[in-house]
N, C-alpha and C positions, 0 to 999 in steps of 0.2 A: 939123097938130099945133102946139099952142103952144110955144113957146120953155122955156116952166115942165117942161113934160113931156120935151121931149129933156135939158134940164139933170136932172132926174129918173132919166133909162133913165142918162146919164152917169155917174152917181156911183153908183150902184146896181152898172151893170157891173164899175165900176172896186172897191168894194166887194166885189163876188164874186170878182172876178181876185183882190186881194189875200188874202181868205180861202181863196182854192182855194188859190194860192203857199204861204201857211203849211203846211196841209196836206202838199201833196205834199214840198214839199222843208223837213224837221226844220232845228232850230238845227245840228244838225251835219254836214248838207249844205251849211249857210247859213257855219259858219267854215271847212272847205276850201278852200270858193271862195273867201272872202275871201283866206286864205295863199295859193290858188296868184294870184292880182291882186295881193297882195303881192309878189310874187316878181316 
């Protein structure tokens, strides 16, 4: 495999993690965690 295509599946994966992340966990599971890290 070329170096072009693993940097590709990379940012892609990383891309889909962060849109599942939004997904499952709402803005207001997202400030919780923030206060109880505050804390």
């Amino acid at each position: 495999m070329n170096v072009k295509m693993w940097l590709i599946i990379l940012i892609l994966a990383a891309v889909i993690l962060v849109a599942v992340g939004k997904v499952i966990n709402p803005k207001e599971q997202r400030e919780k965690y923030n206060k109880k890290k505050s804390k």
